[in-house]
C-alpha positions, -999 to 999 in steps of 0.1 A, spaced: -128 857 -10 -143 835 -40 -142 803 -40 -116 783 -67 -145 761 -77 -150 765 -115 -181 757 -134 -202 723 -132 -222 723 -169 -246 699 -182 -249 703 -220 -275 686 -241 -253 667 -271 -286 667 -295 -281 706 -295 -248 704 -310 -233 707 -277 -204 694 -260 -215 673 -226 -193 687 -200 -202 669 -160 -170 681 -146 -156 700 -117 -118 720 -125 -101 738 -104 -94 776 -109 -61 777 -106 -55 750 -131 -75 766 -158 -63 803 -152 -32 800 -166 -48 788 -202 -74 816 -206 -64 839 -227 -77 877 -226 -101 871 -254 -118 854 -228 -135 876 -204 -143 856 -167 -168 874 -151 -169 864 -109 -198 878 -95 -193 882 -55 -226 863 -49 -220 833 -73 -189 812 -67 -189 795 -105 -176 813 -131 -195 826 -162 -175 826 -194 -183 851 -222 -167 848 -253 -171 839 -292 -164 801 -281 -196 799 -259 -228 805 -267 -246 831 -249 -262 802 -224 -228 789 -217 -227 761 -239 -190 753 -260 -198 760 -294 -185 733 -316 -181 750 -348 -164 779 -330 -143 752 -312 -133 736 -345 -123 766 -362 -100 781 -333 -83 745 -331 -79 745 -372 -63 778 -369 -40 776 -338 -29 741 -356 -16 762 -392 -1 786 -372 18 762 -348 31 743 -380 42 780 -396 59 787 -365 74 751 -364 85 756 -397 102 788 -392 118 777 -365 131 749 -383 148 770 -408 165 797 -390 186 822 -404 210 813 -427 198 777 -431 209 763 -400 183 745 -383 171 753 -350 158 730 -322 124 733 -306 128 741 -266 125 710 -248 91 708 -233 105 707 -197 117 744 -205 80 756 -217 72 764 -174 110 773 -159 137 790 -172 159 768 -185 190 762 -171 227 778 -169 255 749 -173 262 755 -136 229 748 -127 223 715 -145 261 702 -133 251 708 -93 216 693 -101 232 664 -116 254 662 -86 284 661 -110 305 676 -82 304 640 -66 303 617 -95 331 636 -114 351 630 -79 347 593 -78 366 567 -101 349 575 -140 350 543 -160 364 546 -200 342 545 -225 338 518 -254 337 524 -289 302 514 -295 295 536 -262 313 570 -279 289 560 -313 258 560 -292 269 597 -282 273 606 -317 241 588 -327 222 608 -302 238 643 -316 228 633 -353 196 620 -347 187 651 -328 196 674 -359 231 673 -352 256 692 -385 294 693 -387 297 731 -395 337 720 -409 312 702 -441 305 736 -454 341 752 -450 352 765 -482 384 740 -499 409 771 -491 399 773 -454 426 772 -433 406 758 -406 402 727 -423 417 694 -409 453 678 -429 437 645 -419 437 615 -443 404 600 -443 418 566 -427 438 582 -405 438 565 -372 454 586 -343 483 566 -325 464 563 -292 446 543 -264 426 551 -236 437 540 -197 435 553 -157 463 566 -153 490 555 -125 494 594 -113 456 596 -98 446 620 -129 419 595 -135 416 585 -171 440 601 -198 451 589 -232 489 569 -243 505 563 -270 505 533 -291 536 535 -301 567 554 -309 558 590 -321 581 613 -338 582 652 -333 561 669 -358 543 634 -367 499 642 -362 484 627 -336 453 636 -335 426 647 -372 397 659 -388 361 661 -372 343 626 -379 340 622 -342 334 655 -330 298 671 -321 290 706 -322 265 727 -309 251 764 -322 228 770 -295 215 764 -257 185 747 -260 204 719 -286 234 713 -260 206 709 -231 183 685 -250 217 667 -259 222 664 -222 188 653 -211 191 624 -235 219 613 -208 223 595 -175 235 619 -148 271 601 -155 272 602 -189 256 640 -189 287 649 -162 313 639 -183 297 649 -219 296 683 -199 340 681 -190 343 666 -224 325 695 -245 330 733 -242 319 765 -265 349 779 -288 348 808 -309 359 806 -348 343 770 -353 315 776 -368 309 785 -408 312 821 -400 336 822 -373 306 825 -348 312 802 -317 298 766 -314 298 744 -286 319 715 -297 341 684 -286 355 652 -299 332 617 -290 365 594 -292 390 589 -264 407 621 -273 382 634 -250 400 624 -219 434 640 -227 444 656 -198 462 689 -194 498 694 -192 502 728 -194 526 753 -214 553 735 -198 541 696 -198 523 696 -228 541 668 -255 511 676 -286 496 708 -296 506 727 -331 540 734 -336 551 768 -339 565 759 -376 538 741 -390 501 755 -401 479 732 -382 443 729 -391 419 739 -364 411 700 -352 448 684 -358 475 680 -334 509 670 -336 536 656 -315 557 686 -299 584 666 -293 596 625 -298 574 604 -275 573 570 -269 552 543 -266 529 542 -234 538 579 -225 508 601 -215 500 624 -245 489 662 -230 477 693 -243 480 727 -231 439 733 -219 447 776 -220 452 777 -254 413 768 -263 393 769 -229 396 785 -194 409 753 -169 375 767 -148 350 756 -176 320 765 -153 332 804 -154 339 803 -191 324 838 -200 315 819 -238 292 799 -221 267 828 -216 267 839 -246 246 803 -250 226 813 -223 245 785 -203 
């Protein structure tokens, strides 16, 4: 069995030579060779001899050789990064967090059980301030982050009825029925009146690797609620192709109410855009505004099939 000892090399520097005094292990540097290198491991000599264009034929690193495989390796990263960039269509495209470079990276299953998000999202979850949702939002643009509603065409019908000041009717509180955290009314709400507009607040995702990096900018609390409060819907994005997506405000902590229980959703006689919601029937102030969860995401939102098709 040969030994993992690699290669102890004194190199004389007035040669042109890099000085290497060094001892690596094999196992460390197998994994960067690549098979333009041939290692040859004689069974009666325990270092290895390299052969290749980068060493000169006593073993020595030669420099010019080194220089010009680092020159071209650089271009090529920066075409590749380029590319990358761009995508298809325009969109841009996040690089794979370096974490994911060695392991697979990992299903939305996997990161909520490593994040233990099955006991924190048990537990008492604290609201969230405004400057807290901005931070989220500040994190999603600053990592690349694009409304896909900003490139809608005018006659979309997917597009929000919101005014631009529009301010929905509604405030954030634990609730008194052990829910945890939900969202009331501010004040007296007619039927048909919106209660909810437009996508200023909202952050969307077009792929795996941007909804994981989003994540890993997160405590594990934060990460396990961004992860309840987001999900994958098809028909978002500019094509109708799905996007991850979900609203930063404290519309994210509506809670379900069901076909039956549900006060706000679209009303079966009004043409709702796809991020409004009105008031299904008269409400008053401090009443519990719900939705109906079935009508845009499975109440299981680990099994949601859509997620795979993000490699989540």
């Amino acid at each position: 069995m040969l030994s993992h000892r690699v290669l102890q090399t004194k190199h004389n520097c007035e040669q042109g030579d890099l000085e290497l005094d060094n001892d690596f292990e094999f196992e460390k540097l197998k994994p960067s060779l690549s098979s333009a290198y041939k290692i040859d491991l004689p069974d009666d000599d325990k270092k290895i001899h390299f052969s290749s264009r980068l060493f000169s034929e006593h073993g020595h690193i030669d420099i010019k050789s080194l220089k010009n495989i680092l020159r071209t390796a650089t271009l090529w990263g920066a075409l590749v990064f380029v590319g990358y960039r761009i995508g298809l269509g325009g969109t841009p495209k996040p690089l794979p967090s370096v974490k994911w470079l060695l392991n697979p990276p990992p299903t939305l299953k996997q990161m909520y059980y490593s994040r233990r998000c099955d006991v924190i999202l048990h537990g008492t979850r604290p609201l969230y301030t405004e400057e807290q949702w901005q931070r989220f939002r500040d994190i999603w643009r600053l990592q690349g982050g694009k409304d896909p509603s900003k490139r809608y065409k005018r006659n979309d019908r997917r597009n929000s009825r919101a005014p631009p000041d529009f301010v929905p009717p509604l405030r954030a509180a634990q609730t008194a029925d052990g829910k945890g955290r939900g969202v009331f009314a501010t004040r007296d709400i007619k039927k048909g009146e919106m209660t909810y507009g437009g996508t200023k607040h909202y952050i969307f995702f077009y792929d795996g690797h941007s909804y994981r990096r989003f994540l890993d900018a997160l405590s594990d609390e934060e990460a396990c609620d961004m992860m309840k409060f987001t999900w994958p819907q098809k028909g978002v994005g500019i094509n109708g192709e799905p996007v991850i997506w979900g609203p930063m405000d404290n519309m994210a902590l509506q809670n379900d109410g069901g076909e039956e229980g549900a006060n706000i959703g679209c009303p079966e006689d009004k043409h709702c855009g796809m991020f409004d919601e009105y008031a299904l029937r008269d409400i008053k102030k401090g009443e519990e505004l719900l939705c109906n969860y079935s009508l845009f995401f499975s109440l299981d939102f680990l099994e949601y099939e859509t997620w795979k098709e993000f490699g989540l």
